[in-house]
C-alpha positions as CSV (number, residue, x, y, z in Angstrom):
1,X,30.6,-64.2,71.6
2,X,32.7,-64.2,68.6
3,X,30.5,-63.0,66.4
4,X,30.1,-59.4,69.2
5,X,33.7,-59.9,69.4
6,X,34.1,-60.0,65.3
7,X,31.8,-56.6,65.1
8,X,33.1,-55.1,67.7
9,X,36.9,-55.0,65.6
10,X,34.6,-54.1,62.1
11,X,33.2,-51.2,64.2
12,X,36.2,-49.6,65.6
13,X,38.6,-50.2,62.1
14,X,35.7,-48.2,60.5
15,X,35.8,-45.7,63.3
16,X,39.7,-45.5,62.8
17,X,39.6,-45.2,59.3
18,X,37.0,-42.3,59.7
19,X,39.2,-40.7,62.3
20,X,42.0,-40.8,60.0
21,X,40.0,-39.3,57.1
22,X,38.9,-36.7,59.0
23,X,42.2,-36.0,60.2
24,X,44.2,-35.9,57.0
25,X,41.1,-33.7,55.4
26,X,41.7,-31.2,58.4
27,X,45.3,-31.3,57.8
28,X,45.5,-30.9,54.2
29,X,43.0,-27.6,54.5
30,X,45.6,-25.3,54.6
31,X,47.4,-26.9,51.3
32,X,44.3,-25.8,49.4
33,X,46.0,-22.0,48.9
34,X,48.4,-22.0,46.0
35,X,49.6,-18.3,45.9
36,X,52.6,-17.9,47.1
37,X,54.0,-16.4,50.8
38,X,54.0,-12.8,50.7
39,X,56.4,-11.4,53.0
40,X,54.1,-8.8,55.8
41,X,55.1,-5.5,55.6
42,X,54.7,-3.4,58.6
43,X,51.6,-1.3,58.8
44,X,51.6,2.4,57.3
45,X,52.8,5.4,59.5
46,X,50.2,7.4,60.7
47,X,50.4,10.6,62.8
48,X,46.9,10.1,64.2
49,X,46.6,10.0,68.2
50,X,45.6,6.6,67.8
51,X,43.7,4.2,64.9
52,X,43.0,0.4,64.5
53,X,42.5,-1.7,61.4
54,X,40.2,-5.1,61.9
55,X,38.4,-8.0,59.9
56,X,34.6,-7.1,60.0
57,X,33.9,-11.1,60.4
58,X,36.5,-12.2,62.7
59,X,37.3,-9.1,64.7
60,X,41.4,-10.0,63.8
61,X,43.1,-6.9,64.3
62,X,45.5,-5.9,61.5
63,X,47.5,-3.1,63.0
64,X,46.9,-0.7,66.1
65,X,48.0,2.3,67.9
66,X,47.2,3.7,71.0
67,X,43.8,1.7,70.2
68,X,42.7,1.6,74.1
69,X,43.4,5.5,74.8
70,X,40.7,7.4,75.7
71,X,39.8,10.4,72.5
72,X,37.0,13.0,72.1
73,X,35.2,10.8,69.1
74,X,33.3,14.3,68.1
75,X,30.2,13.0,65.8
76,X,31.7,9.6,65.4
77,X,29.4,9.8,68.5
78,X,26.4,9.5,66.5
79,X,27.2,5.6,65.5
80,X,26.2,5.2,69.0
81,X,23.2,7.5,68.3
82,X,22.2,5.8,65.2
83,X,22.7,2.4,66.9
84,X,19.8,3.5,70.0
85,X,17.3,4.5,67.2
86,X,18.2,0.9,64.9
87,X,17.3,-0.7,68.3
88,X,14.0,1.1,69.1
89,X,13.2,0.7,65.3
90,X,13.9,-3.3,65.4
91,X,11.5,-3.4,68.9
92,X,8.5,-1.4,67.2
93,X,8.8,1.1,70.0
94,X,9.1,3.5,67.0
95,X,9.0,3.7,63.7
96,X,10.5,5.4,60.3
97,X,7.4,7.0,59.8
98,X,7.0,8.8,63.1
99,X,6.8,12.4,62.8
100,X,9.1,14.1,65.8
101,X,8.2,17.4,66.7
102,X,11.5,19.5,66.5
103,X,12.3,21.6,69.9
104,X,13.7,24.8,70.3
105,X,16.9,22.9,71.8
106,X,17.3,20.5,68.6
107,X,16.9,23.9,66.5
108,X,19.4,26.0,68.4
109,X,22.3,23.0,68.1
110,X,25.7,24.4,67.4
111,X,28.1,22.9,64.5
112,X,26.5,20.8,61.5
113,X,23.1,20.6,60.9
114,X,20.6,19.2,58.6
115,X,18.5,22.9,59.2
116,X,15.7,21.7,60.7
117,X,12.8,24.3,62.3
118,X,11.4,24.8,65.3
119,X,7.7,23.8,66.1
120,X,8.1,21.8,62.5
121,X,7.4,17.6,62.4
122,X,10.0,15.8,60.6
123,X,10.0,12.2,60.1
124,X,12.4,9.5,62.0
125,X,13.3,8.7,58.0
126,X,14.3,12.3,57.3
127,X,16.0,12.5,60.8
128,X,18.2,9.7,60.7
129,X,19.4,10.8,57.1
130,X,20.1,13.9,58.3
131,X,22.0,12.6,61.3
132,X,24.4,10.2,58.9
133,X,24.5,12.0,55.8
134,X,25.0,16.0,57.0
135,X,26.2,14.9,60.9
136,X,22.9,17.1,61.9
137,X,23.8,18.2,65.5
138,X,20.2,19.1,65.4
139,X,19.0,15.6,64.1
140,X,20.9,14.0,66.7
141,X,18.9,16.1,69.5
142,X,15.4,15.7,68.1
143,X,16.1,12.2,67.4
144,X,17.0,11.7,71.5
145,X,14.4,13.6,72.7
146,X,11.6,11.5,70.8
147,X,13.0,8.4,72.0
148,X,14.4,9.3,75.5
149,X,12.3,12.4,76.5
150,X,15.6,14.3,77.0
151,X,18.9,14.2,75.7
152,X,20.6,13.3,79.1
153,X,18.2,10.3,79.4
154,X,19.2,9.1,75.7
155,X,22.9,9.6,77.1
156,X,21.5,7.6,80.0
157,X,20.8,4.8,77.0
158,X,24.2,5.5,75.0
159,X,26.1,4.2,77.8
160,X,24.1,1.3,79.2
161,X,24.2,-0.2,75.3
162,X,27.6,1.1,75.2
163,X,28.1,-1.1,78.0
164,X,26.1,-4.3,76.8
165,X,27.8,-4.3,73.7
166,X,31.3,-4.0,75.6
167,X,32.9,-0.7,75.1
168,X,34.3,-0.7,78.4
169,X,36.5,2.9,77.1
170,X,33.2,4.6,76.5
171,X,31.2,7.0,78.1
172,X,28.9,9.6,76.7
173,X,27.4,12.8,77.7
174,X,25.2,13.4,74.6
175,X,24.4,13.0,71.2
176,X,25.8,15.1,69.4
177,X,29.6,14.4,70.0
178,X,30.0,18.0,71.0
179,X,33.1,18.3,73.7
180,X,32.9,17.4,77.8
181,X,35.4,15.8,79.2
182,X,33.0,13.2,80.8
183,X,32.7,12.5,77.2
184,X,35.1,10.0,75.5
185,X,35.7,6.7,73.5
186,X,38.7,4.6,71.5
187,X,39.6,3.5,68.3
188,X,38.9,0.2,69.5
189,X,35.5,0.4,71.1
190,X,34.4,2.8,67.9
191,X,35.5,-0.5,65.8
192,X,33.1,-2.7,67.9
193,X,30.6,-0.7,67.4
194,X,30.8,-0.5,63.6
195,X,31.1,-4.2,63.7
196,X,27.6,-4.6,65.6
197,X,26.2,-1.7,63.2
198,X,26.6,-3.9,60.6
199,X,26.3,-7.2,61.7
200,X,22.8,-6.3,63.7
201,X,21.3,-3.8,61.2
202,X,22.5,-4.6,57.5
203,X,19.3,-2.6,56.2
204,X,20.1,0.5,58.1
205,X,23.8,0.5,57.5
206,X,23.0,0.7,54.0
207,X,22.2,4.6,54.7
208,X,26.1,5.0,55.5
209,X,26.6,4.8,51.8
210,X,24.4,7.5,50.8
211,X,27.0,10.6,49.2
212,X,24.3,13.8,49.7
213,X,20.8,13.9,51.1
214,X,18.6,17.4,50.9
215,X,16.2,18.5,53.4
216,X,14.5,22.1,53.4
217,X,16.2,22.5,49.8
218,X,19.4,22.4,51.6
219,X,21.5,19.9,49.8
220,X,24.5,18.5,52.0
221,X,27.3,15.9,50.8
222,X,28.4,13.2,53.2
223,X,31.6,14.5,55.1
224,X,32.8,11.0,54.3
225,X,35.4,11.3,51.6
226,X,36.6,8.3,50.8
227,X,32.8,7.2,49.5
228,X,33.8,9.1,46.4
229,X,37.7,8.0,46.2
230,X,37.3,3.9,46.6
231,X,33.9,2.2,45.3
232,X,34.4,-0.4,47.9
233,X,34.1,2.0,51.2
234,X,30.4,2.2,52.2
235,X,30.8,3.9,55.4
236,X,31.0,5.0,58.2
237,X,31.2,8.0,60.0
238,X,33.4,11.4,60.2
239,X,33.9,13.5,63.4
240,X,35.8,17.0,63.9
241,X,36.0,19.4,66.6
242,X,38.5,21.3,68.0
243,X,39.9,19.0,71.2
244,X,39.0,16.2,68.9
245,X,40.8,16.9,65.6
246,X,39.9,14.7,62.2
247,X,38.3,11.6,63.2
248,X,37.2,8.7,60.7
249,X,35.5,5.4,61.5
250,X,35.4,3.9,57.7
251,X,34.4,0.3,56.2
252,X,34.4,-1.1,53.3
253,X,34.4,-4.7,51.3
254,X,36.6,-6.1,49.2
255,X,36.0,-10.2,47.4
256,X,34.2,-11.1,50.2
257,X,36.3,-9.3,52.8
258,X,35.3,-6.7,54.8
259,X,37.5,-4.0,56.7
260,X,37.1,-1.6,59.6
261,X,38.8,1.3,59.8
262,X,39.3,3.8,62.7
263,X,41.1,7.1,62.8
264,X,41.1,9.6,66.0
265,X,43.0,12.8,66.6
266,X,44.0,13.2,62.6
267,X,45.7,16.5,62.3
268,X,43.6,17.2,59.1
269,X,40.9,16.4,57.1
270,X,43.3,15.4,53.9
271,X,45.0,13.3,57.0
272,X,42.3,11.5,57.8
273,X,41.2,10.5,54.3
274,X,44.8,9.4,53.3
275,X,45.7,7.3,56.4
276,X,42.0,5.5,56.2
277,X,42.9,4.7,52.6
278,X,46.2,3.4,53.7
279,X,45.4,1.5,56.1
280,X,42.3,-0.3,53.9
281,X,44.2,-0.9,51.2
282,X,47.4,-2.0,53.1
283,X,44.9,-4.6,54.9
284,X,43.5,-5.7,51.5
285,X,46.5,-6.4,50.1
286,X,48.4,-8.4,52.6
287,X,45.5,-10.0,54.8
288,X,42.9,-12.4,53.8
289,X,39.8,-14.4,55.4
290,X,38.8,-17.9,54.7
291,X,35.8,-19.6,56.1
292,X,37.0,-23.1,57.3
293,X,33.6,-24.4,58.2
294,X,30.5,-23.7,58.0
295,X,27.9,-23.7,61.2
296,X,25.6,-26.3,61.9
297,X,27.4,-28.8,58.8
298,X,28.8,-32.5,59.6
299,X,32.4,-32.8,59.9
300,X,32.7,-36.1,61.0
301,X,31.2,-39.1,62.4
302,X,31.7,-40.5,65.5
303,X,30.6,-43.9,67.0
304,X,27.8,-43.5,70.2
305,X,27.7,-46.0,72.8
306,X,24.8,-47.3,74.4
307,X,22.3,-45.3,72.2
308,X,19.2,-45.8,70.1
309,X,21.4,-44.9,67.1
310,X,25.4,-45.8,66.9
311,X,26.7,-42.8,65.1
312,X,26.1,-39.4,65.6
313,X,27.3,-35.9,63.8
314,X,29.9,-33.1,65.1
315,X,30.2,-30.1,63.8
316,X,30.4,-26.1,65.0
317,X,27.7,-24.1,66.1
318,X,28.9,-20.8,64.2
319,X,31.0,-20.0,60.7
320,X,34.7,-20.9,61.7
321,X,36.3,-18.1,59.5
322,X,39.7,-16.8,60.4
323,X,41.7,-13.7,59.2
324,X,45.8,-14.4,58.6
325,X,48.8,-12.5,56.3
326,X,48.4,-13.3,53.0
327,X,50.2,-16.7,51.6
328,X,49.9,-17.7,55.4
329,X,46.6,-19.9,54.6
330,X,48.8,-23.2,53.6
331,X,50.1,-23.1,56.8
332,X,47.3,-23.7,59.7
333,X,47.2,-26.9,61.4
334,X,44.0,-27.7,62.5
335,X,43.4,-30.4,64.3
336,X,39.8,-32.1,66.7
337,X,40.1,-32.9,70.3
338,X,37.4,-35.4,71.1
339,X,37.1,-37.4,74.1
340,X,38.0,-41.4,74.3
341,X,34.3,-42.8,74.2
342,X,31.1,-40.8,73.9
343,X,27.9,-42.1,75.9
344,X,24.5,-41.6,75.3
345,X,22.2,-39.9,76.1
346,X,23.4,-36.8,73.9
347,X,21.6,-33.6,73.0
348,X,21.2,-31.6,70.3
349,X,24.4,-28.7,70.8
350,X,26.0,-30.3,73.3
351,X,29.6,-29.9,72.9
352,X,31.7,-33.0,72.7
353,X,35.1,-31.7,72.3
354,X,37.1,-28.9,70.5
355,X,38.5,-27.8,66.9
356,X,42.0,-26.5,67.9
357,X,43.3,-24.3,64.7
358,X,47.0,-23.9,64.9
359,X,47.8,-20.0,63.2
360,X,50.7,-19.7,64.2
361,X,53.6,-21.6,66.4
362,X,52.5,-19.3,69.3
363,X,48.2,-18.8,68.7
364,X,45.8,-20.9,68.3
365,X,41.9,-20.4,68.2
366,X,39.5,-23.0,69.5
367,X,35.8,-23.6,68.5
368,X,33.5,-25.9,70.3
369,X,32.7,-29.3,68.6
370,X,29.1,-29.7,69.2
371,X,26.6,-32.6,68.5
372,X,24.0,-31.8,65.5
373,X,21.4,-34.6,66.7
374,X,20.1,-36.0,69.6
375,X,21.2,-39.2,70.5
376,X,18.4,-40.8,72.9
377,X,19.7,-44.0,75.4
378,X,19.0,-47.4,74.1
379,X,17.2,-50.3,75.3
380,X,18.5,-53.3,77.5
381,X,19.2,-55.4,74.9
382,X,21.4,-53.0,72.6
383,X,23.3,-51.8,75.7
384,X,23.9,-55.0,76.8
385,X,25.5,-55.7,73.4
386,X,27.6,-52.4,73.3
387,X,28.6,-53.5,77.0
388,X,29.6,-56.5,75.8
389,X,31.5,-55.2,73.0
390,X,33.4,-52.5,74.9
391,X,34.5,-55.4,77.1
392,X,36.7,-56.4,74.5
393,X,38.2,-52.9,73.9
């Protein structure tokens, strides 16, 4: 009994002095940043209808206005476009090969085009360059119709990914972008949507990039701007109409950090260009994202009762990365919330208690602690000795 008794208090000063490691290495993360506080300006004036400015990774937003009011998005529309052929691309139901026969609706599209003809076959390639690159109204339609047999049934498909992907301002009408008053979106829901664009298709995002594209020895220059006046913008998408103004949905990456950028209802081209720049650069300068932890690694150990093994590993299940003024990193307090005594059995992702990361005196952000190993339950003999043992606790 003594000698239970005698590992019972080896076992649980080890698990105190692993508790306390972990502790003071969670604390002492936000010491790790040596630049110096940097007091936060406030956000640059814009006299767009409304704009927001978030991290790519973490979804923080910077700064915001009017980022939930409903706008005419003109051809920013055609992220949403691009995004229904990425998805029938990624399924096989087509592919960039494809040759789409071009109808005498896709040929008669008002506003930009990429000048395709009527009767011709272009390919899904050529299309969806044409779409990005030169905002081809006509692109847009051809590109619907091959996929959705109509452009009201590819609107049909606009809106229930809209919906999946949780642009609850959203609603479209067509492909195109061109006006209706059924057809609208915000700042906000235009930002989530770049997000997924490049999160779920990194190969196709790449086209966002590309500065002129010819087609029917028409050469056209992306619309976007700002691709020639910072090397670190890489996208995204312009849209003008009338009703709409100067609209701007931009990205780009900067040491590892990448910023989305989203102007609607700009009063003029040069606006829209100058306000995106500020924006990026103001949120480059005075924001930055660390990765805490990474998913799926050990942060700590932590004893297992009544199982086949007596220690078992907790980490997260994703990247714990978090977005916060700049000189504000040596400040965060994070800290583990684990319950008194875990039990086996224990599966693989099952989450065992919380990583609490203090920001801020007033916001937090909480990440499930998960387990990273089974734990099966233990004979009679071993759980009669950790019964034994916890006796004495």
């Amino acid at each position: 009994m003594r000698d239970y008794k005698q590992q019972y208090k080896n076992n649980k000063h080890m698990m105190n002095i692993n508790k306390t490691m972990i502790m003071v290495l969670l604390a002492c993360m936000g010491g790790l940043s040596w630049a110096a506080s940097i007091p936060t300006p406030k956000p640059p004036s814009t006299n767009a209808k409304s704009y927001i400015l978030v991290d790519h990774h973490t979804n923080h937003v910077i700064a915001e206005k009017n980022a939930d009011e409903r706008n005419d998005p003109a051809s920013i529309t055609k992220l949403m476009t691009a995004y229904i052929v990425y998805k029938a691309l990624a399924q096989g139901s087509i592919e960039l090969t494809d040759q789409v026969l071009v109808s005498e609706k896709a040929w008669r599209a008002p506003g930009s085009r990429m000048f395709i003809e009527v009767g011709t076959h272009v390919s899904i390639e050529q299309l969806l360059q044409g779409l990005i690159v030169q905002s081809g109204n006509d692109a847009s339609i051809a590109l619907a119709e091959h996929i959705a047999g109509s452009e009201s049934a590819f609107a049909d498909l606009m809106n229930a990914q809209a919906q999946a992907l949780g642009l609850n301002n959203s609603h479209f009408m067509n492909a195109t972008g061109l006006t209706d008053k059924q057809h609208y979106t915000t700042a906000r829901d235009i930002a989530t949507l770049s997000r997924a664009i490049i999160h779920d298709f990194p190969q196709q995002y790449k086209r966002y990039s590309m500065r002129e594209f010819t087609y029917n020895n028409i050469t056209q220059k992306n619309r976007n701007r700002l691709l020639w006046r910072d090397q670190s913008v890489d996208g995204l998408k312009t849209g003008h109409t009338d009703a709409a103004k100067y609209c701007l949905a931009s990205s780009a990456q900067r040491n590892g950090m990448r910023l989305i950028s989203v102007i609607l209802g700009a009063p003029s081209n040069d606006a829209r260009v100058t306000q995106s720049q500020s924006l990026l650069n103001y949120g480059f300068r005075f924001f930055e994202t660390h990765r805490l932890y990474e998913a799926q690694q050990s942060l700590m150990t932590q004893r297992v009762w009544y199982g086949e093994e007596k220690n078992i590993q907790l980490g997260v299940a994703q990247d714990v990365v978090i977005t916060l003024a700049r000189g504000r990193y040596k400040d965060i307090k994070p800290h583990l919330e684990l319950p008194a005594r875990l039990e086996a059995p224990i599966q693989k992702g099952q989450q065992i208690g919380k990583v609490i990361i203090a920001v801020s005196e007033d916001d937090s952000i909480e990440y499930d602690l998960i387990a990273l190993q089974d734990i099966q339950e233990a004979g009679f003999l071993s759980k009669l000795r950790d019964y034994v043992m916890g006796y004495f606790e």
